[in-house]
Chimera marker file (.cmm) of the C-alpha trace (Angstrom):
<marker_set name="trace">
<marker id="1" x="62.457" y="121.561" z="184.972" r="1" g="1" b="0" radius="0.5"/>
<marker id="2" x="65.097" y="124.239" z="184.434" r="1" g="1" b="0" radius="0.5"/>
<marker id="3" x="67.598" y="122.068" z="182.512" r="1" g="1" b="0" radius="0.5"/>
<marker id="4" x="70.287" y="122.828" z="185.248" r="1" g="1" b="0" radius="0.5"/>
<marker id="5" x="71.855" y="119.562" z="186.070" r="1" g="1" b="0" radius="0.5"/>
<marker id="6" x="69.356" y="117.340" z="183.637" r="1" g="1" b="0" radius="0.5"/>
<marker id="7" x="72.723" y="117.184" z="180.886" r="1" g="1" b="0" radius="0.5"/>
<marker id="8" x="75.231" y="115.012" z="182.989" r="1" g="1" b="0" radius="0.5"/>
<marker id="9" x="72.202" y="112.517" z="184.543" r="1" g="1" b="0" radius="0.5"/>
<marker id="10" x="70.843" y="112.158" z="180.560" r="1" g="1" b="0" radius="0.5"/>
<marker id="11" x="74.627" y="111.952" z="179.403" r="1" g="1" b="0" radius="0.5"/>
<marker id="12" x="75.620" y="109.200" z="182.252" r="1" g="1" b="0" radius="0.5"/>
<marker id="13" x="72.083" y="107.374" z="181.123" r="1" g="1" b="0" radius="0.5"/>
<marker id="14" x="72.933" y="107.645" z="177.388" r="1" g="1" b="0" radius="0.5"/>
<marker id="15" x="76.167" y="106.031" z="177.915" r="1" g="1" b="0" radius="0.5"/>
<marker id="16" x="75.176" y="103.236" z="180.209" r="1" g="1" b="0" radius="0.5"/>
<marker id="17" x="72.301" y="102.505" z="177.351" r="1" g="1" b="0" radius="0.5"/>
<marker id="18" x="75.294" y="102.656" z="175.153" r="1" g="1" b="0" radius="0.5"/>
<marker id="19" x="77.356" y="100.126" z="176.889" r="1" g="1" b="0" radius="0.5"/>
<marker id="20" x="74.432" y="97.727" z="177.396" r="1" g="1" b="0" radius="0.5"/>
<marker id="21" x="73.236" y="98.003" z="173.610" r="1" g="1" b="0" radius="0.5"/>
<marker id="22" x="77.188" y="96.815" z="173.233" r="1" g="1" b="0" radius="0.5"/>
<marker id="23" x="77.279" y="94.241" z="174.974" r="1" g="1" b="0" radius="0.5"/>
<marker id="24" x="73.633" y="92.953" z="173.522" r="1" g="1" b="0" radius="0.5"/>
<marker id="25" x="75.154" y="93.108" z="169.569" r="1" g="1" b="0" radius="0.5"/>
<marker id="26" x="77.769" y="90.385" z="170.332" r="1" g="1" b="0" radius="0.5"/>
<marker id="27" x="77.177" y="87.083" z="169.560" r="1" g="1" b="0" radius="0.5"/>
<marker id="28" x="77.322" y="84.252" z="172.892" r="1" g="1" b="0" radius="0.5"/>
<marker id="29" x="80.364" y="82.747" z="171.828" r="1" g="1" b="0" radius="0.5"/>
<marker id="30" x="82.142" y="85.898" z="171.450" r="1" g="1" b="0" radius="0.5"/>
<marker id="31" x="84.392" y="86.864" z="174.781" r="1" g="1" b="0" radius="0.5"/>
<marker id="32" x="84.970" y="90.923" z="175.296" r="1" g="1" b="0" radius="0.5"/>
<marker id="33" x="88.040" y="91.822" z="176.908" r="1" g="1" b="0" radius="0.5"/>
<marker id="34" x="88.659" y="95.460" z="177.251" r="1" g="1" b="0" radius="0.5"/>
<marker id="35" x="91.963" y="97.051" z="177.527" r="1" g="1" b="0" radius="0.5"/>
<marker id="36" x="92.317" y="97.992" z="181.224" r="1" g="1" b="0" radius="0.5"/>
<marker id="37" x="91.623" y="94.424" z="181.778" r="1" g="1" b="0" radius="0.5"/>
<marker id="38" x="94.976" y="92.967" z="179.696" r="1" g="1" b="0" radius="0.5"/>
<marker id="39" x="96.831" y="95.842" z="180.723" r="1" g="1" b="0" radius="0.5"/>
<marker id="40" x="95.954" y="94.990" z="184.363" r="1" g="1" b="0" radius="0.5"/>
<marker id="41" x="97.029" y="91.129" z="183.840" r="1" g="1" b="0" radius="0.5"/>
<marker id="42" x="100.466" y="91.735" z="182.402" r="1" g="1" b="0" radius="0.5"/>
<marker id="43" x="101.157" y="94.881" z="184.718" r="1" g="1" b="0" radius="0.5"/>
<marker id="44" x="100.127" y="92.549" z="187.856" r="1" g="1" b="0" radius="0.5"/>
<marker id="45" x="103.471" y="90.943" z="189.869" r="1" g="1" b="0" radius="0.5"/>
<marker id="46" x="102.050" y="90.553" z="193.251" r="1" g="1" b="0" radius="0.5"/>
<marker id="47" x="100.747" y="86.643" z="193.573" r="1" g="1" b="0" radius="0.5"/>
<marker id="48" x="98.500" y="87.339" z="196.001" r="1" g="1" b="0" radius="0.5"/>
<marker id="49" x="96.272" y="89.302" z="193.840" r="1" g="1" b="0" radius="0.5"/>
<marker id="50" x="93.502" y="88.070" z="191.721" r="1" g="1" b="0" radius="0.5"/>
<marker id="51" x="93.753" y="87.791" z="187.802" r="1" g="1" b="0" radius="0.5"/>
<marker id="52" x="91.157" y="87.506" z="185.880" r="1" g="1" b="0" radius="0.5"/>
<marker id="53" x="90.230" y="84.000" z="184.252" r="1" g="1" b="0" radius="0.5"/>
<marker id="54" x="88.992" y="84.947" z="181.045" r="1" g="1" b="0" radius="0.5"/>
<marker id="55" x="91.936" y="86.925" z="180.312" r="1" g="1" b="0" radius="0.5"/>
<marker id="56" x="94.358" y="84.361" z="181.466" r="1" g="1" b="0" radius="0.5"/>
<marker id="57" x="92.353" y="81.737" z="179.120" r="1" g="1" b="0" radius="0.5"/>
<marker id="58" x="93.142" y="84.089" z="176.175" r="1" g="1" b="0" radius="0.5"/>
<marker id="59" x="96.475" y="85.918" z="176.561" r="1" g="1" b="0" radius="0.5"/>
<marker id="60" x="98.787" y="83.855" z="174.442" r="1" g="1" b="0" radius="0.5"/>
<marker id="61" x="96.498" y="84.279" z="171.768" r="1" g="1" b="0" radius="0.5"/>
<marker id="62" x="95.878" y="88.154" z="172.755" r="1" g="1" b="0" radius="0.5"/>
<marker id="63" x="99.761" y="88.514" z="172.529" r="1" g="1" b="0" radius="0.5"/>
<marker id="64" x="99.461" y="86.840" z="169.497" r="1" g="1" b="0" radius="0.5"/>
<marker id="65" x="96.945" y="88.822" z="167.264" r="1" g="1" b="0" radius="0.5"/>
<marker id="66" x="98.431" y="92.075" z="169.099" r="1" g="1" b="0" radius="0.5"/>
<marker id="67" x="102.738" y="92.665" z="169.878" r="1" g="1" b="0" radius="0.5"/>
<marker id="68" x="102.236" y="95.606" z="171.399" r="1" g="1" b="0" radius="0.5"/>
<marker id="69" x="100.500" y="93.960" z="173.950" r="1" g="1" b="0" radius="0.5"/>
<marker id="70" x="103.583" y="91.581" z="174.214" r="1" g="1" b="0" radius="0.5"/>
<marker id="71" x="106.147" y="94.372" z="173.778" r="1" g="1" b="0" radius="0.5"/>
<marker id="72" x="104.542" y="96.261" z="176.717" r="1" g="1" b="0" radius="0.5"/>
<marker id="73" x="104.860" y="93.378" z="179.299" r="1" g="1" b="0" radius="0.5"/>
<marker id="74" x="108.191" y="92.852" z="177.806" r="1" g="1" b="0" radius="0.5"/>
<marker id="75" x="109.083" y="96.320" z="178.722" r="1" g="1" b="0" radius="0.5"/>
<marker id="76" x="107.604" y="96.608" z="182.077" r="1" g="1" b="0" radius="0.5"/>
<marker id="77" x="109.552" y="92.695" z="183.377" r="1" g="1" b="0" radius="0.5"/>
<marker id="78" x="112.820" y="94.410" z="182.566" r="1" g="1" b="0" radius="0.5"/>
<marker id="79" x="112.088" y="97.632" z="184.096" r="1" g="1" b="0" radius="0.5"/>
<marker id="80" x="110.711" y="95.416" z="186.911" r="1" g="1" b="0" radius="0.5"/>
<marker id="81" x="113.263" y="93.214" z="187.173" r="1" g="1" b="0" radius="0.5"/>
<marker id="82" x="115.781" y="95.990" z="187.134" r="1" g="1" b="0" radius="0.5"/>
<marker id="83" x="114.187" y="97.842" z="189.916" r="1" g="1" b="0" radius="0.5"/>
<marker id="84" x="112.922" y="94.550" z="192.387" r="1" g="1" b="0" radius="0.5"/>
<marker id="85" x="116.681" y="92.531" z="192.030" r="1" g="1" b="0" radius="0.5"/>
<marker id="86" x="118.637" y="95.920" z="193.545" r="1" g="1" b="0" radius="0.5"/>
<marker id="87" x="121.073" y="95.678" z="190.483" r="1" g="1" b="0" radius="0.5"/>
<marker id="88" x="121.900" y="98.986" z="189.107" r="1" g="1" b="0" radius="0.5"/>
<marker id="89" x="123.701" y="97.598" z="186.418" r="1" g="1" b="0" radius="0.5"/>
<marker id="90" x="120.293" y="96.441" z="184.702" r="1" g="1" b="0" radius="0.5"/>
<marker id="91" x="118.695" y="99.769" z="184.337" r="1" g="1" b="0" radius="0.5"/>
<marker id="92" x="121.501" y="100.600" z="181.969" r="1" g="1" b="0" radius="0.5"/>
<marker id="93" x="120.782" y="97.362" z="180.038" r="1" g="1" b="0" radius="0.5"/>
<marker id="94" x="116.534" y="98.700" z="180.373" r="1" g="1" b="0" radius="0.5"/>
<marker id="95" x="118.065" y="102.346" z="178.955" r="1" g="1" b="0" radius="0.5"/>
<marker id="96" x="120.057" y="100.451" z="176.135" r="1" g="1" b="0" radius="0.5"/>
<marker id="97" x="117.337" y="98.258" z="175.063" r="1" g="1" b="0" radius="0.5"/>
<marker id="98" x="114.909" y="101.130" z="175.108" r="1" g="1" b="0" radius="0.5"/>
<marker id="99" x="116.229" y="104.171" z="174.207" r="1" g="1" b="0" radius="0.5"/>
<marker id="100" x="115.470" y="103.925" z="170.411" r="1" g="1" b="0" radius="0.5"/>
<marker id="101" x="111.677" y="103.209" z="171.243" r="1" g="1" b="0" radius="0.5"/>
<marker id="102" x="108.828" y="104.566" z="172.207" r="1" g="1" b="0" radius="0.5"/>
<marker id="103" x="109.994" y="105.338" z="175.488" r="1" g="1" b="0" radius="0.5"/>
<marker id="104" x="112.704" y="107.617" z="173.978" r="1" g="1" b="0" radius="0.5"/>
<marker id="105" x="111.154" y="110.497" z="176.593" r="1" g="1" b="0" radius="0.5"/>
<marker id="106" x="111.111" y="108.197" z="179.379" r="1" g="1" b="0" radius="0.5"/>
<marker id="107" x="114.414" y="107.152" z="179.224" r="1" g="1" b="0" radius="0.5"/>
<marker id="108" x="115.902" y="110.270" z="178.438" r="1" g="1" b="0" radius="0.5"/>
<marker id="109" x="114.389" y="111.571" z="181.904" r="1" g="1" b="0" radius="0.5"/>
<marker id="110" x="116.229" y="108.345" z="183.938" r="1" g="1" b="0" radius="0.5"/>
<marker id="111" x="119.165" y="109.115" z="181.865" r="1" g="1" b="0" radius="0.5"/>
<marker id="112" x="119.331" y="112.905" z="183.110" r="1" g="1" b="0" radius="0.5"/>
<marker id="113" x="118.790" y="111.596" z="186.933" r="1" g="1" b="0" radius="0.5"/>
<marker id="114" x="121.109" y="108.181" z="186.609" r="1" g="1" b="0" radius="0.5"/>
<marker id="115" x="123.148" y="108.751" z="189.901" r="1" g="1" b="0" radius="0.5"/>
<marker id="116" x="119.839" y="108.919" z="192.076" r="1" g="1" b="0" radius="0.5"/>
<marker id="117" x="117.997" y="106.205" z="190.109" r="1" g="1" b="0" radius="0.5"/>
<marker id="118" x="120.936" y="103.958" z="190.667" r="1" g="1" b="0" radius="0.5"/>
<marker id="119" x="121.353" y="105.048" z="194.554" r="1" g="1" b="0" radius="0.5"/>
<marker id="120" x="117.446" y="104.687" z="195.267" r="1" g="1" b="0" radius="0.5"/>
<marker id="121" x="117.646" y="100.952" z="193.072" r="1" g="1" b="0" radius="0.5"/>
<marker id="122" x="121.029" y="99.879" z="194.950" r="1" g="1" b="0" radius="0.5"/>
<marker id="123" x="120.567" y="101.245" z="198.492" r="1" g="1" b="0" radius="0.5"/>
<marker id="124" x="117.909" y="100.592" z="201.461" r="1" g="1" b="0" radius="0.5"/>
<marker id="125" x="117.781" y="103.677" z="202.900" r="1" g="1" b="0" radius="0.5"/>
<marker id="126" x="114.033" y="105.075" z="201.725" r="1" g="1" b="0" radius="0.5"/>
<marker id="127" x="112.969" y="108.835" z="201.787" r="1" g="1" b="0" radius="0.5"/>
<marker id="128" x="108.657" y="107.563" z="202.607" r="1" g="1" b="0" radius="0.5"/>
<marker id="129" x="109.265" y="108.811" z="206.405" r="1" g="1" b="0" radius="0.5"/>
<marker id="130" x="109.555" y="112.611" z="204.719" r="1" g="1" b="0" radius="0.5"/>
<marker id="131" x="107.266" y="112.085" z="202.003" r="1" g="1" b="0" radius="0.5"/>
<marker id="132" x="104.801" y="110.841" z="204.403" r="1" g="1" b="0" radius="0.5"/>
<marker id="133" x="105.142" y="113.917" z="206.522" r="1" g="1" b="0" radius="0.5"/>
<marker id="134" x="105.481" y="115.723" z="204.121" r="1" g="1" b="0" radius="0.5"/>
<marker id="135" x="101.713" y="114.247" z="202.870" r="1" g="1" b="0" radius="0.5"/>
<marker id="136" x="99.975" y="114.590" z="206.525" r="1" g="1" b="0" radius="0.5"/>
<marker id="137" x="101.128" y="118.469" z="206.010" r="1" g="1" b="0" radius="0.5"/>
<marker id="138" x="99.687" y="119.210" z="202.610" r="1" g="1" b="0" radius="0.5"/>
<marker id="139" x="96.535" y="117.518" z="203.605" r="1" g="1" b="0" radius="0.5"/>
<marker id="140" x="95.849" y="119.625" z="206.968" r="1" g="1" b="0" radius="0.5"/>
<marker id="141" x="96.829" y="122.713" z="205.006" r="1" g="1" b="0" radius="0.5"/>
<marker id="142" x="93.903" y="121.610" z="202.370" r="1" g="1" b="0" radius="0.5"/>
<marker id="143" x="91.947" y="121.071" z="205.136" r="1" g="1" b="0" radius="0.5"/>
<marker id="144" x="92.054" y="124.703" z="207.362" r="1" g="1" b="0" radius="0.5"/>
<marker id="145" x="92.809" y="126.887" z="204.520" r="1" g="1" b="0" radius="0.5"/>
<marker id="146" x="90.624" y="129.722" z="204.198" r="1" g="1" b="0" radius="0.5"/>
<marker id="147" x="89.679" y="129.097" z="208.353" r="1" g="1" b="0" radius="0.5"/>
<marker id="148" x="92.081" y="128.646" z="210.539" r="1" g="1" b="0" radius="0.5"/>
<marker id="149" x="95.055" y="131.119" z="209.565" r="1" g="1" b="0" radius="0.5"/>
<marker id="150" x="98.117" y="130.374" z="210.566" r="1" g="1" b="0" radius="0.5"/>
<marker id="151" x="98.106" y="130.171" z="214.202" r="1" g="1" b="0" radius="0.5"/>
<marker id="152" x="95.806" y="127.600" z="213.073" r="1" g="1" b="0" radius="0.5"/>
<marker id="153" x="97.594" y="125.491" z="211.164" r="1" g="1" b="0" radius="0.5"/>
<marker id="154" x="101.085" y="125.240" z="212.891" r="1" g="1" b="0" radius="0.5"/>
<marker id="155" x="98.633" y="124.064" z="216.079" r="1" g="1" b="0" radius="0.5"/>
<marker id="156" x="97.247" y="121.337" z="213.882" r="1" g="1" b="0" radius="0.5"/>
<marker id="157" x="100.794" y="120.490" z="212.523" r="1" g="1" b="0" radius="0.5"/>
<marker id="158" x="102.004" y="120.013" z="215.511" r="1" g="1" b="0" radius="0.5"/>
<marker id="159" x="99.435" y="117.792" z="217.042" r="1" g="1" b="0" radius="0.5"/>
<marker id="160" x="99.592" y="115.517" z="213.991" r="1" g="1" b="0" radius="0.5"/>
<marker id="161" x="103.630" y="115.610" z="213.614" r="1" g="1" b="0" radius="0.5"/>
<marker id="162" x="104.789" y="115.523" z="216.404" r="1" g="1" b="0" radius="0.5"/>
<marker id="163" x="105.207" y="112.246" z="218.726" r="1" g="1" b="0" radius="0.5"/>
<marker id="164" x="103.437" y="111.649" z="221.624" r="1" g="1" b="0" radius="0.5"/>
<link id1="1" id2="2" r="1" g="1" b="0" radius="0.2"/>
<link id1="2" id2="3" r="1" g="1" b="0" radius="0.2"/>
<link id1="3" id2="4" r="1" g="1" b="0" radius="0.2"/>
<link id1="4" id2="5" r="1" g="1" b="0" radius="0.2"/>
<link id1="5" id2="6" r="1" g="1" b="0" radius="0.2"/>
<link id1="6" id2="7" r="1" g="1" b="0" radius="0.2"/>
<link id1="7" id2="8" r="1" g="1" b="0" radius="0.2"/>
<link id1="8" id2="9" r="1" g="1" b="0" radius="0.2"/>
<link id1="9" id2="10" r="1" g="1" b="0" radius="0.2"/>
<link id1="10" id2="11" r="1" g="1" b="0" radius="0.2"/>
<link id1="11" id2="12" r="1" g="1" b="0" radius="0.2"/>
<link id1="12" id2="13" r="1" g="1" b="0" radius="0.2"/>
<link id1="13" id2="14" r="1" g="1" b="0" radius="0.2"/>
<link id1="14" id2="15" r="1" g="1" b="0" radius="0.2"/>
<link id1="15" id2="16" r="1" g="1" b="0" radius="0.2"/>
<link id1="16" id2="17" r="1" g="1" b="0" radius="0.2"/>
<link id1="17" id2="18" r="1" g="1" b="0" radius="0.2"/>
<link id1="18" id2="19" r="1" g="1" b="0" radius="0.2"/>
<link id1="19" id2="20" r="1" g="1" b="0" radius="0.2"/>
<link id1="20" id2="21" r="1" g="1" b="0" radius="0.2"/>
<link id1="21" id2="22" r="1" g="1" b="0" radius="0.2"/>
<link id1="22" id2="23" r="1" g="1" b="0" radius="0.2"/>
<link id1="23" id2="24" r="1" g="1" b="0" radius="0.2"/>
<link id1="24" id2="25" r="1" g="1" b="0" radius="0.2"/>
<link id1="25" id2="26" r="1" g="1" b="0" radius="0.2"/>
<link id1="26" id2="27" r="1" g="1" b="0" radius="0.2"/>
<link id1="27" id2="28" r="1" g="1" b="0" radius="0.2"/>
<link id1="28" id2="29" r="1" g="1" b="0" radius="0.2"/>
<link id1="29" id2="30" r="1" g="1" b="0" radius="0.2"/>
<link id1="30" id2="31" r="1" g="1" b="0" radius="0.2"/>
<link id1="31" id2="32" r="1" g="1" b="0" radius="0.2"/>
<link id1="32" id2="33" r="1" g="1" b="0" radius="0.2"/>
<link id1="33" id2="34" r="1" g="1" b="0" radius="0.2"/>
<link id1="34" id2="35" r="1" g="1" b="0" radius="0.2"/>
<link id1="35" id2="36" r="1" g="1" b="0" radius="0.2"/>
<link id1="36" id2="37" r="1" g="1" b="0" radius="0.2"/>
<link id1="37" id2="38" r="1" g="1" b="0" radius="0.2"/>
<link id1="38" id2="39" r="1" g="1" b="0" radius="0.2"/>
<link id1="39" id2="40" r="1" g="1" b="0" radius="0.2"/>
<link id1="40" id2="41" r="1" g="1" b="0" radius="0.2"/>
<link id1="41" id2="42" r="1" g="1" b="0" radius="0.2"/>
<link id1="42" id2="43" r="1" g="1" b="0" radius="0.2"/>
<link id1="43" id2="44" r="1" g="1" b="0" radius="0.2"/>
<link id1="44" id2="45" r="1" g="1" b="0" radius="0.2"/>
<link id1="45" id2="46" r="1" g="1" b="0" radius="0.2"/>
<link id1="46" id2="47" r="1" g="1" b="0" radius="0.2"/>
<link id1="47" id2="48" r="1" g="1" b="0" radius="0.2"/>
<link id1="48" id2="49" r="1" g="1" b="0" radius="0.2"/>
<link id1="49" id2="50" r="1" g="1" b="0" radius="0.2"/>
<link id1="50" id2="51" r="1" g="1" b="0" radius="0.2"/>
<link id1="51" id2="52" r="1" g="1" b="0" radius="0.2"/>
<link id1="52" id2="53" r="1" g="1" b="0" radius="0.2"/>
<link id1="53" id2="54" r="1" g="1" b="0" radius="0.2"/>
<link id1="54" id2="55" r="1" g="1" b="0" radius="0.2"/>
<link id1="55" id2="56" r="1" g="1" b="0" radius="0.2"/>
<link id1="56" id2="57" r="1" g="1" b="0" radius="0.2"/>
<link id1="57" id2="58" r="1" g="1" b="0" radius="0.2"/>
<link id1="58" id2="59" r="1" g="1" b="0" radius="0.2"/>
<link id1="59" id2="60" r="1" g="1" b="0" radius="0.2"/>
<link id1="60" id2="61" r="1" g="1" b="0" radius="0.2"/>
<link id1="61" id2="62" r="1" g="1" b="0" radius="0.2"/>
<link id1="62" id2="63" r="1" g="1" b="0" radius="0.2"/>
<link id1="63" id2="64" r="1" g="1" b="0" radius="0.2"/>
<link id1="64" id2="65" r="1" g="1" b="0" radius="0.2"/>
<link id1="65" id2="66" r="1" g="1" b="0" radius="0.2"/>
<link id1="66" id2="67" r="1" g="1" b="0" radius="0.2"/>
<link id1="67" id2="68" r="1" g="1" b="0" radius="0.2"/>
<link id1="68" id2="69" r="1" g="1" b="0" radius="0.2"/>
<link id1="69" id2="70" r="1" g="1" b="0" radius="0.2"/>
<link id1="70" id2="71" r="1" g="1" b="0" radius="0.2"/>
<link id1="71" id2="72" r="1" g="1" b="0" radius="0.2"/>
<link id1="72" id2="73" r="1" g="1" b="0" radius="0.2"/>
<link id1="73" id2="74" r="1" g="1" b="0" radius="0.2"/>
<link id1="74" id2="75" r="1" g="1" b="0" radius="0.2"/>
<link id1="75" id2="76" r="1" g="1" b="0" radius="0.2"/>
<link id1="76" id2="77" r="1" g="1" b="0" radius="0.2"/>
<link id1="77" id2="78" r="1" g="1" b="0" radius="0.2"/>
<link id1="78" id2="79" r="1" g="1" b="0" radius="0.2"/>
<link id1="79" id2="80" r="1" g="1" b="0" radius="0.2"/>
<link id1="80" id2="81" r="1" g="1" b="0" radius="0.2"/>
<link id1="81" id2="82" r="1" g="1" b="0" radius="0.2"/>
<link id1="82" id2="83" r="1" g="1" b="0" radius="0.2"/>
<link id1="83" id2="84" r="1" g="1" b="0" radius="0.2"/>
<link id1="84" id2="85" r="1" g="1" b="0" radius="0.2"/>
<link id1="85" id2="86" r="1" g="1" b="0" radius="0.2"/>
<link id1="86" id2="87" r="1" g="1" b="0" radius="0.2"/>
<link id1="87" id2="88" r="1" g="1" b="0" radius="0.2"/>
<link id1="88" id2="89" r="1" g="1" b="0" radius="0.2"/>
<link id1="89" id2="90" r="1" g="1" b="0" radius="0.2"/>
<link id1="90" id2="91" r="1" g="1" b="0" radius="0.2"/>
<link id1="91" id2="92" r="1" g="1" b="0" radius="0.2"/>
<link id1="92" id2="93" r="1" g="1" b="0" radius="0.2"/>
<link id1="93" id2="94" r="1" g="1" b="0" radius="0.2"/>
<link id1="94" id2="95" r="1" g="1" b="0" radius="0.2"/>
<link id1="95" id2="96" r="1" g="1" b="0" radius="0.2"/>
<link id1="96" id2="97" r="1" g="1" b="0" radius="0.2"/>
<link id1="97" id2="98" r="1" g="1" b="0" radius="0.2"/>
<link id1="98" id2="99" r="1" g="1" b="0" radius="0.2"/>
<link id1="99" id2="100" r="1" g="1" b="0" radius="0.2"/>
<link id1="100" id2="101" r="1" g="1" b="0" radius="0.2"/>
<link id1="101" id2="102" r="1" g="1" b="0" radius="0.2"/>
<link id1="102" id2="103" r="1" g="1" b="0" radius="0.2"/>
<link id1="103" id2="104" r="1" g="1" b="0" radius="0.2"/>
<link id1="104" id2="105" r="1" g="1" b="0" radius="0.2"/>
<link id1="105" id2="106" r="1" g="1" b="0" radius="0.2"/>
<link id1="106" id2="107" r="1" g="1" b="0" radius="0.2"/>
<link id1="107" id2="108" r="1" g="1" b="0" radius="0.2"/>
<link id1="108" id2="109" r="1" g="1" b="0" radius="0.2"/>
<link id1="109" id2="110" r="1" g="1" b="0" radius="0.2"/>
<link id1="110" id2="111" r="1" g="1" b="0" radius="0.2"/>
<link id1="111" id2="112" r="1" g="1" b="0" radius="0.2"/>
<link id1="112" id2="113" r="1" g="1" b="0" radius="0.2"/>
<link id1="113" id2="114" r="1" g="1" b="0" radius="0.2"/>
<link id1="114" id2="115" r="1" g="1" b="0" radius="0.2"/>
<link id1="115" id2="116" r="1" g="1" b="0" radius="0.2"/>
<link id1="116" id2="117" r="1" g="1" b="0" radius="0.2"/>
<link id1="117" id2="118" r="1" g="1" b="0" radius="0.2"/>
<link id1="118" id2="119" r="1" g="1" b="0" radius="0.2"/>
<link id1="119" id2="120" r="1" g="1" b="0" radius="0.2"/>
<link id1="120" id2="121" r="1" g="1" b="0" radius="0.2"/>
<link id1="121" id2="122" r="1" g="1" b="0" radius="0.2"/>
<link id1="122" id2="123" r="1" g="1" b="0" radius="0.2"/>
<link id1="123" id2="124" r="1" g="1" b="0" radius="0.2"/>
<link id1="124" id2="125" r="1" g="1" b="0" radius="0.2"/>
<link id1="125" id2="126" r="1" g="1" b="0" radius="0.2"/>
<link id1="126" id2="127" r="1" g="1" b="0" radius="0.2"/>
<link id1="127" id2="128" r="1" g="1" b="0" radius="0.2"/>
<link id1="128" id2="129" r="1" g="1" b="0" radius="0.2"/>
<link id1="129" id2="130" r="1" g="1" b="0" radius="0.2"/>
<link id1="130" id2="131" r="1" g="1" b="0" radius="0.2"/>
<link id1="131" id2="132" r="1" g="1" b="0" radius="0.2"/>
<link id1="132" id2="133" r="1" g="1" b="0" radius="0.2"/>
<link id1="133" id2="134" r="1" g="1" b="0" radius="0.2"/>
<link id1="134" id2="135" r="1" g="1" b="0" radius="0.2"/>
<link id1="135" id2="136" r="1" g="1" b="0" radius="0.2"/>
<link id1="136" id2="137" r="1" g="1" b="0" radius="0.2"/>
<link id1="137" id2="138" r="1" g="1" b="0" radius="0.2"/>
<link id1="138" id2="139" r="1" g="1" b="0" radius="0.2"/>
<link id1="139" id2="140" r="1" g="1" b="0" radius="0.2"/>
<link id1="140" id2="141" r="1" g="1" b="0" radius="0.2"/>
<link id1="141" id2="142" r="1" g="1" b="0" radius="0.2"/>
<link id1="142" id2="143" r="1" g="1" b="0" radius="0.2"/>
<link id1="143" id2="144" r="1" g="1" b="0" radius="0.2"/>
<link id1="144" id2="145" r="1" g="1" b="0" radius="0.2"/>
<link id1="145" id2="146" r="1" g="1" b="0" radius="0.2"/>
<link id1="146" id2="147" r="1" g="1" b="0" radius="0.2"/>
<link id1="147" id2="148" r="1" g="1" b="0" radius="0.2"/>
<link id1="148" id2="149" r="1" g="1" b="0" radius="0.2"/>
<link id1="149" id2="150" r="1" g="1" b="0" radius="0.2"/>
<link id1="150" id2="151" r="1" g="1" b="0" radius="0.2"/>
<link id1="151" id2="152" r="1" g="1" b="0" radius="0.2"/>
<link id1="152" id2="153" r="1" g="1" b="0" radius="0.2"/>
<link id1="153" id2="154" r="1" g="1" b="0" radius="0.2"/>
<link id1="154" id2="155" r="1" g="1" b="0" radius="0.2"/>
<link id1="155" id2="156" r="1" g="1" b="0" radius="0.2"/>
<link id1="156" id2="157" r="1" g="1" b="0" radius="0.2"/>
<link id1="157" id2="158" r="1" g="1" b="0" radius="0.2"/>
<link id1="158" id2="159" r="1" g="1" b="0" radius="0.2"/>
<link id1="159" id2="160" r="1" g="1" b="0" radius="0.2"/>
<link id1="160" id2="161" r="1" g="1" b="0" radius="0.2"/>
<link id1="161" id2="162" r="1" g="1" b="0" radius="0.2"/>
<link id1="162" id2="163" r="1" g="1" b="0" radius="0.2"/>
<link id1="163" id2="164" r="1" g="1" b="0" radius="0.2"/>
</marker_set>
């Protein structure tokens, strides 16, 4: 062999060994939960979508042993809740709650834009028609560059944006 692309298949077996020798060292009546998983079951609002059981079994305790976990879902049900109910007035409570944190940064960017945060939480009018076209473009511009020019590309653009 040459050793040119032997690195990444021994480094992807390595870690897979890794994982499995992990899971092997814990005793049976020891449960792993790993992050993504409790991060996924407090950051999930949408009822029709799955949870997982073991974490569900285990979260008070989780929230428990660990506040950040609970100060994170705490966070993200009034940013939620500010965003979902179409009051404006509650993402100044979220930016008054929060400011001091963490999330200094992040509120200090929704601070800088409040008069569009507040429009896009308070009214129904959406901009996803442009962004979507918007989309469709950059994606047949990935897909002729280099080939097609730009005769090229303002025949595919056409045929894809306009109506029919």
């Amino acid at each position: 062999m040459d050793g040119y692309g032997a690195a990444p298949f021994t480094d992807a077996r390595k870690k897979i060994h890794s994982m499995k020798m992990l899971e092997d060292c814990y005793p049976d009546d020891v449960t792993v939960i790993k992050r993504d998983g409790i991060l996924k079951y407090i950051l999930t609002k949408n009822p029709k979508s799955k949870r997982n059981k073991t974490v569900e079994e285990h979260i008070n305790l989780i929230k428990e042993h660990y506040p950040a976990v609970r100060w994170t879902e705490d966070v993200f049900q009034t940013f939620h809740s500010a965003l979902m109910e179409k009051e404006p007035s509650k993402i100044d409570d979220f930016l008054e709650k929060y400011t001091d944190s963490s999330l200094k940064g992040f509120c200090g960017c929704i601070k800088k834009d409040i008069a569009p945060v507040k429009n896009a939480i308070s009214l129904e009018v959406s901009s996803g028609f442009v962004e979507g076209n918007n989309n469709k473009f950059k994606l047949i511009k990935r897909i002729v560059y280099g080939r097609a020019k730009l005769v090229n590309l303002s025949k595919n653009v056409f045929l894809l944006l306009c109506p029919r």
